[in-house]
N, C-alpha and C positions, 0 to 999 in steps of 0.2 A: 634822730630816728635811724640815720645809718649807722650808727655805732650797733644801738640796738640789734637792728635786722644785718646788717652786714652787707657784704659786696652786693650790689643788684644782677641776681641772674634773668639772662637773657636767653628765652628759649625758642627752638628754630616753629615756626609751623608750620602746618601740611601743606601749605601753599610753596613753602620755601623750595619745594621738592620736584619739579616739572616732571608730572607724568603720561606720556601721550596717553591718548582714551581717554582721562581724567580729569574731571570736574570740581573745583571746590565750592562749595555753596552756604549759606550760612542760613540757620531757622529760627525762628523767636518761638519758644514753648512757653509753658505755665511756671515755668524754676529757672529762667532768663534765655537760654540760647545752646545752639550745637552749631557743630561745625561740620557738612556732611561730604560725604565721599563718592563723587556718581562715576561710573565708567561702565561703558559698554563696545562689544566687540563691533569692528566696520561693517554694517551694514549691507548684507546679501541677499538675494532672491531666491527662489528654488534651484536657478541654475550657477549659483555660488557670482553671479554678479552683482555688483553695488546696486544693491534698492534704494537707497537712500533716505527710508522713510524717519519717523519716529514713532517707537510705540510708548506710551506712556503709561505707568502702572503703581500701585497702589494708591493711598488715598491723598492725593492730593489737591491740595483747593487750587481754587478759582484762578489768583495771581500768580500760584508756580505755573501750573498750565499754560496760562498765556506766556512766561517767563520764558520757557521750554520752546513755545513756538516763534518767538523773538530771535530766540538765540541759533535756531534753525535757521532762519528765514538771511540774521546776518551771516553766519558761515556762506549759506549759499550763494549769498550776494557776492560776500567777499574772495569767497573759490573762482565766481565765474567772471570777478574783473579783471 
């Protein structure tokens, strides 16, 4: 088979890349899966100080929802130990 097909390339993924703000997250669709990209700016109030919240937005089910406030709740933990 490797004659055939040849050297095995190895390719970097999005993950390989550390980007503050950024998220990698993975989705099971109807034609197997994605690979998605979330990032958003630090969190501010009206008077440009950290709000902290999370707003969540499009259509998301049930388990990223809860996913989202998981991963809230450990940042939080883990910032204020």
């Amino acid at each position: 088979m490797r004659e055939f097909l040849g050297k095995q390339v190895r390719q970097r993924s999005g993950g390989a890349h550390r980007v503050p703000g950024v998220a990698t997250g993975l989705a099971v669709t109807g034609t197997g899966g994605d690979v998605l990209f979330s990032s958003r700016p630090r969190p501010t109030d009206s008077n440009g100080n950290g709000g902290g919240g999370l707003l969540l937005t499009g259509q998301l089910g049930d388990v990223m929802k809860e996913s989202a406030q998981i991963a809230l709740s450990y940042v939080r933990r883990t910032l204020t130990s």
